[in-house]
C-alpha positions in Angstrom: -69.2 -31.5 -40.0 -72.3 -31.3 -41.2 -74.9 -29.2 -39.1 -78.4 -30.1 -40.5 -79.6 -32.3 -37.7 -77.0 -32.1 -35.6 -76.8 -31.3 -31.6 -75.1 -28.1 -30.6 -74.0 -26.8 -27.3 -73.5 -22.8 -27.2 -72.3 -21.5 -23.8 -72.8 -17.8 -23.3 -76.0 -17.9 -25.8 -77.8 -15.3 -23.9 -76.1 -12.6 -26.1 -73.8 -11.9 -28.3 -71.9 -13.5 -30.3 -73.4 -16.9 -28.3 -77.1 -15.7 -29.2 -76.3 -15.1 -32.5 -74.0 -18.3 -33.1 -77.4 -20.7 -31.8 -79.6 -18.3 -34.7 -77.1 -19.3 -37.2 -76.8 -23.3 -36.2 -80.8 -23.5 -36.1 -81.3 -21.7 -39.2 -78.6 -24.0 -40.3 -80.9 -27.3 -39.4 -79.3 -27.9 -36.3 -80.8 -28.9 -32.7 -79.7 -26.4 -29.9 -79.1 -26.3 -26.4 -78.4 -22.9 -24.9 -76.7 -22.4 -22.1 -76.1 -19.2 -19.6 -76.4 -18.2 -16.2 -79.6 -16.3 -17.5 -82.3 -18.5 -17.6 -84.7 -16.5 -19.2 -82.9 -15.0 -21.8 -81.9 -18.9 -23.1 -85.4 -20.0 -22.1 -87.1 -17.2 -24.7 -84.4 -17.7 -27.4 -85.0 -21.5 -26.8 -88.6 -20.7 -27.9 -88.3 -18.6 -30.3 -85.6 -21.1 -32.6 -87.8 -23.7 -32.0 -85.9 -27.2 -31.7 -83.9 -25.9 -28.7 -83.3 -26.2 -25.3 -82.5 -23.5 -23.1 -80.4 -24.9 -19.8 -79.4 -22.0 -16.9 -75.9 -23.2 -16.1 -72.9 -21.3 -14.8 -69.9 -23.0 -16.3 -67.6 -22.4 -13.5 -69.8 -25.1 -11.9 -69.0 -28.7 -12.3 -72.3 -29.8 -11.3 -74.0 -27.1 -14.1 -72.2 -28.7 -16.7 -73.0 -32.2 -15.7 -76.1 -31.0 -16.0 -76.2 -29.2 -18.8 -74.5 -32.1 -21.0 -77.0 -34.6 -19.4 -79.8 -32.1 -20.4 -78.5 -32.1 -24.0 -78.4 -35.8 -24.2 -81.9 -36.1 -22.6 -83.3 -34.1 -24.8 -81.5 -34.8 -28.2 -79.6 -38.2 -27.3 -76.2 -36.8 -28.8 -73.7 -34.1 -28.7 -72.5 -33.0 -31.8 -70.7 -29.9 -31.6 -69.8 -27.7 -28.6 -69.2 -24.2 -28.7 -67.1 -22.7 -25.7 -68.2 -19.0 -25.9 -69.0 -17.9 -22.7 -65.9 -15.3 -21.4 -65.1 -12.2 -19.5 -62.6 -9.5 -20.2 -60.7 -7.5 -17.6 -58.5 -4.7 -18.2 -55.5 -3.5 -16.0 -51.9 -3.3 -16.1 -49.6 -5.8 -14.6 -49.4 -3.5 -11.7 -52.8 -2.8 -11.2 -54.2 -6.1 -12.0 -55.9 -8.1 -8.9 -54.9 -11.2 -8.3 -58.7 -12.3 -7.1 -60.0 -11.1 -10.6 -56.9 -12.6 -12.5 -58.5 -16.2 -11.0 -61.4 -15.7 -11.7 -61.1 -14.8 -15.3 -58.8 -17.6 -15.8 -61.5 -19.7 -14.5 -64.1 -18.8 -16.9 -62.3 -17.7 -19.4 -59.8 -21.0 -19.5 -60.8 -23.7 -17.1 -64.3 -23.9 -18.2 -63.8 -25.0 -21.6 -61.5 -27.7 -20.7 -64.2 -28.9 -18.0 -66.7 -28.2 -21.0 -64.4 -30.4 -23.1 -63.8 -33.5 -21.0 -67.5 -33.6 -20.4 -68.4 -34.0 -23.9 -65.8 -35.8 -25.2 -67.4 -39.4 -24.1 -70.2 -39.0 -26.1 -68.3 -37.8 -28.8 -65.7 -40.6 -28.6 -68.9 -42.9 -28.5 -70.7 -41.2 -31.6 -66.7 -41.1 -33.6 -67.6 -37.8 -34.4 -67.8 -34.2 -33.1 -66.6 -30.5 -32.8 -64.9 -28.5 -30.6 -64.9 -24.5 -31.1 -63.1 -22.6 -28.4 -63.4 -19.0 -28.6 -60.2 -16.7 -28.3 -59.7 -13.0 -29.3 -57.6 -11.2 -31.3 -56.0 -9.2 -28.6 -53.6 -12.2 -28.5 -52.1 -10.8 -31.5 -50.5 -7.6 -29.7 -49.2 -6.7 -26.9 -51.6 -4.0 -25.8 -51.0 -2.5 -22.1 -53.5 -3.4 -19.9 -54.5 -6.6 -21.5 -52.1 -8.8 -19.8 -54.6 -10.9 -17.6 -57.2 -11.6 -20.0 -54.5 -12.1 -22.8 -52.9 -14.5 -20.6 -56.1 -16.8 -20.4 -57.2 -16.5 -24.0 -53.3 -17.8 -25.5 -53.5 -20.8 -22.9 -56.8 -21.7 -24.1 -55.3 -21.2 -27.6 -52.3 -23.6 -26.4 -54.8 -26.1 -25.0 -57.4 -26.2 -27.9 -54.2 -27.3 -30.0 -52.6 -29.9 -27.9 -56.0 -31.1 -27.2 -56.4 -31.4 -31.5 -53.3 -33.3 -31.7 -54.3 -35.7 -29.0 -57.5 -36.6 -30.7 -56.2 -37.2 -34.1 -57.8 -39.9 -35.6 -60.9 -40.1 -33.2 -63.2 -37.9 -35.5 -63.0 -35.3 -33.1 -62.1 -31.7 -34.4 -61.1 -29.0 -31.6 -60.3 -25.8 -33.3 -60.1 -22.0 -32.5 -62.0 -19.0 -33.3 -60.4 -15.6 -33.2 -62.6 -12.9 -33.3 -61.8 -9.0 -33.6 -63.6 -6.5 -31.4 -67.4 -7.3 -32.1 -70.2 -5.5 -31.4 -71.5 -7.2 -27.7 -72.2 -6.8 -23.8 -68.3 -7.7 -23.3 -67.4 -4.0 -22.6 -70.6 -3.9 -20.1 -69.9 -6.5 -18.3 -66.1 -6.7 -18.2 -64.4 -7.6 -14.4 -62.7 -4.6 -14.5 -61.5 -1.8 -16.3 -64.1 -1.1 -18.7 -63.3 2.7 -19.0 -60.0 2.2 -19.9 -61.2 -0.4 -22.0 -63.6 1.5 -23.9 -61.2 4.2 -24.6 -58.7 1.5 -26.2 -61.5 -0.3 -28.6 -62.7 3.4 -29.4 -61.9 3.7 -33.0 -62.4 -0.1 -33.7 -64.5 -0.8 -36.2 -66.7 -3.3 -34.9 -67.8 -6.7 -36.2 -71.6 -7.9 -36.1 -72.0 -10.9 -33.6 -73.4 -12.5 -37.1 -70.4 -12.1 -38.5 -68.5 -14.0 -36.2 -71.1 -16.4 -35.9 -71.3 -17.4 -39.6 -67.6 -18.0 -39.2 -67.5 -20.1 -36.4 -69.8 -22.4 -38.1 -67.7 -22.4 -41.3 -64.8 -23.5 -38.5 -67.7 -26.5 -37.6 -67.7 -27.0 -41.0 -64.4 -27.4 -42.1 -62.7 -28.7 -39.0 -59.7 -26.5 -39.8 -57.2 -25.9 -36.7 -58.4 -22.4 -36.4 -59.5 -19.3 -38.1 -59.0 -15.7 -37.0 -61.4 -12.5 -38.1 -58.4 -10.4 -37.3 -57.3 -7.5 -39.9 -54.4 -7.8 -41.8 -53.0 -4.3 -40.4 -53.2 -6.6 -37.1 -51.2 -9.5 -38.5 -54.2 -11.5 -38.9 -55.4 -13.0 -42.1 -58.6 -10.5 -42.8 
């Protein structure tokens, strides 16, 4: 797909690799709407890009991401591409892990994007175009102690990003998935829980720029490819 002109939803743009994705897609020629629970973060990046929108929305809200899609449309009259960034990690060992943050992460993390999916997909349909970028992680590639619960949501949104590709063949409508490495973020900051033991695990990682990633996920708009992974070979990805 081609970006210049186009309409593009990022959800968890208030930092990150969701900041730095809506820089790219602007500087690409796009039209941006910005979406995160904080308003004035979206609101000041909003003004500083220029044709963009910022739009406070929690995503584990159906009523925010009416809202937000409505917002897009208001402003822009089409939806493009979406961008399902926004996440939270949690670290904790089968054992340990609560079943109250397991939900919750799984909610975000999983039930979100399909919410965010089925809202845009209308207009999409409508238009006989568009992309769909779900954002995953490369800890789906091991099986690293402790990252169970947030593993577990990632895969299934892998799972459902491809079942939802093969259901929309033919309709113009690319999903695909983006799997980053560790990338330098507020992820660790902001984690559910854990974030100690998480820290000590990603200590020796060489981290990715949020650009990085960004740049790549708009190559995956691009191309329309199934999914792309920034994942080192030593890993078993394809980097």
């Amino acid at each position: 797909m081609e970006l210049k002109d186009s309409v593009v939803i990022v959800t968890g743009a208030s930092s990150g690799i969701g900041a730095a994705t809506a820089r790219a897609a602007s500087r690409a020629g796009a039209r941006v709407v910005l979406a995160a629970r904080r308003e004035e973060r979206v609101t000041q990046l909003a003004d500083e890009l220029g044709n963009a929108i910022g739009v406070h929305s929690d995503v584990t809200v159906q009523a925010d991401i009416d809202s937000l899609v409505q917002a897009a449309l208001d402003s822009f009259g089409r939806i493009d591409v979406l961008v399902n960034n926004a996440g939270q990690g949690l670290q904790a060992t089968i054992e340990q892990l609560v079943p109250d943050d397991f939900r919750a992460v799984l909610e975000l993390n999983l039930v979100a994007p399909l919410a965010l999916m089925q809202a845009v997909l209308p207009t999409m349909r409508t238009q006989g175009a568009g992309s769909i970028v779900n954002i995953s992680s490369g800890t789906t590639f091991g099986d690293v102690p402790g990252t169970g619960g947030y593993v577990a949501s990632k895969i299934a949104l892998e799972r459902l990003s491809a079942i939802a590709r093969n259901e929309l063949e033919g309709t113009g409508i690319a999903v695909s998935t983006m799997i980053p490495f560790v990338t330098s973020t507020e992820f660790l900051s902001s984690i559910r829980a854990g974030r100690t033991d998480a820290e000590e695990m990603t200590a020796s990682a060489e981290f990715d720029t949020p650009e990085f990633v960004a740049d790549a996920i708009l190559d995956l708009v691009r191309s329309g490819d199934p999914r792309a992974d920034l994942v080192p070979a030593a890993y078993g990805g394809s980097r």
